[in-house]
C-alpha positions in Angstrom: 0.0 0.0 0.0 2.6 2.4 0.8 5.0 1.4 -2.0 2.0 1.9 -4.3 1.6 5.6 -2.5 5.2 5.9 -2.9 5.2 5.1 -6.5 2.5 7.4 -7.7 4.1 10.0 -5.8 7.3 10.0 -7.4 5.9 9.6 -10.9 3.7 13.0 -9.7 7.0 14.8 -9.0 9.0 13.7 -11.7 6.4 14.5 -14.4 6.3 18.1 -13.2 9.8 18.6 -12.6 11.0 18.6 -16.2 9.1 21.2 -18.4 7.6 20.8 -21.9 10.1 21.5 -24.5 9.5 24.4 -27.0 10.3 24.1 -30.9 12.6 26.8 -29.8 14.5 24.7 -27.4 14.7 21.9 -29.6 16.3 24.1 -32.0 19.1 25.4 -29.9 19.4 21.8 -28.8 20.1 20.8 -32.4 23.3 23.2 -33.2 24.6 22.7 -30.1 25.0 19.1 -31.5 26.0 20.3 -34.7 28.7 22.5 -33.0 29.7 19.4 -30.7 30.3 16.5 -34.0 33.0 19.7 -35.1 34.5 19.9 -32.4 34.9 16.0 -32.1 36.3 16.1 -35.6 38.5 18.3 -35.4 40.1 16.9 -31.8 40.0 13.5 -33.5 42.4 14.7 -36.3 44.3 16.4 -34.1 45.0 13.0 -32.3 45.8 11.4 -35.3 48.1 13.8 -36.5 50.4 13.7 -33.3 50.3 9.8 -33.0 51.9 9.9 -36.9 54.4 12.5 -35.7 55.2 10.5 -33.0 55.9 7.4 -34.5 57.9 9.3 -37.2 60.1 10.4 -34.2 60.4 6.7 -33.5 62.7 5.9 -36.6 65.3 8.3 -35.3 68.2 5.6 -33.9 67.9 5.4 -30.1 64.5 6.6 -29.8 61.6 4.7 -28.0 57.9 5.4 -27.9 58.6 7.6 -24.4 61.4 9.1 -25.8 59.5 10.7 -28.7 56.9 11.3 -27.4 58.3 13.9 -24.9 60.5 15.5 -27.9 57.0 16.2 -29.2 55.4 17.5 -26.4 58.6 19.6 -26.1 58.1 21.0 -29.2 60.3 18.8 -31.9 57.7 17.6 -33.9 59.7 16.5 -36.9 62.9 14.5 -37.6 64.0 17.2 -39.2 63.7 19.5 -36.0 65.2 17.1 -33.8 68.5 16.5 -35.8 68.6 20.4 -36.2 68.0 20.5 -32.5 71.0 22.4 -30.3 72.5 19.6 -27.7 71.1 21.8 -24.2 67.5 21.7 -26.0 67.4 18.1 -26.2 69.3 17.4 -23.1 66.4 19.5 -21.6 63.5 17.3 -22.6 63.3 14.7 -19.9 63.5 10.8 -20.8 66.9 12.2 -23.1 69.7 11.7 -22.0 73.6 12.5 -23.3 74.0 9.1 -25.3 70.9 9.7 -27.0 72.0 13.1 -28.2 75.4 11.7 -29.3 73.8 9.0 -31.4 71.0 12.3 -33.2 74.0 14.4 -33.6 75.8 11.9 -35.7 72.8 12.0 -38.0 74.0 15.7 -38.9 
C-alpha cells in the first residue's frame, strides 16, 4: 500500500519537474549538437596527427615510444627539428639523455 503511495508519488514529482520542450528549445538543442560533432572532428584529427608524428620520431636511432613522445610535447615535432636541434635543448626534454643526443647528432 505504501510502496503503491510511494510510486504514484514520485511519478507526480517527476512529471512536473521537467518542463515541456519548445520548438525553440529543440532548436538550440540541435546546433549545439551540430557544434559538438566539429569539435569532435577536429580533436579526433588532431589526435591522429600527433600519434603519426610520434611514430615518425620513432625511426630516429635510439629513440623509443617515451622518448619521442616527450620530444614532441617539447616541441620537436619533426625529424628534421630534432636533428637540427641544439645539444642543451634536447638534453632539456626529460627521458633524453647525453647518449641519446650523441647518437642524433651523428645524423647531422
Amino acid at each position: 500500500m505504501i510502496s503503491k503511495f510511494l510510486s504514484k508519488l514520485k511519478s507526480i514529482l517527476f512529471k512536473s519537474a521537467v518542463p515541456p520542450e519548445t520548438p525553440l528549445k529543440k532548436e538550440k538543442k540541435a546546433t549545439k549538437s551540430a557544434k559538438t560533432a566539429k569539435t569532435k572532428t577536429k580533436t579526433k584529427t588532431k589526435t591522429v596527427n600527433s600519434t603519426k608524428n610520434i611514430e615518425t620520431l620513432t625511426t630516429l636511432p635510439g629513440v623509443g615510444a617515451k622518448s619521442a613522445k616527450a620530444l614532441y610535447e617539447a616541441g620537436f615535432k619533426t625529424k628534421k627539428a630534432v636533428i637540427a636541434a641544439d645539444e642543451k635543448d634536447l638534453l632539456a626534454v626529460s627521458g633524453v639523455g647525453i647518449n641519446l643526443v650523441k647518437k642524433l647528432k651523428k645524423l647531422k
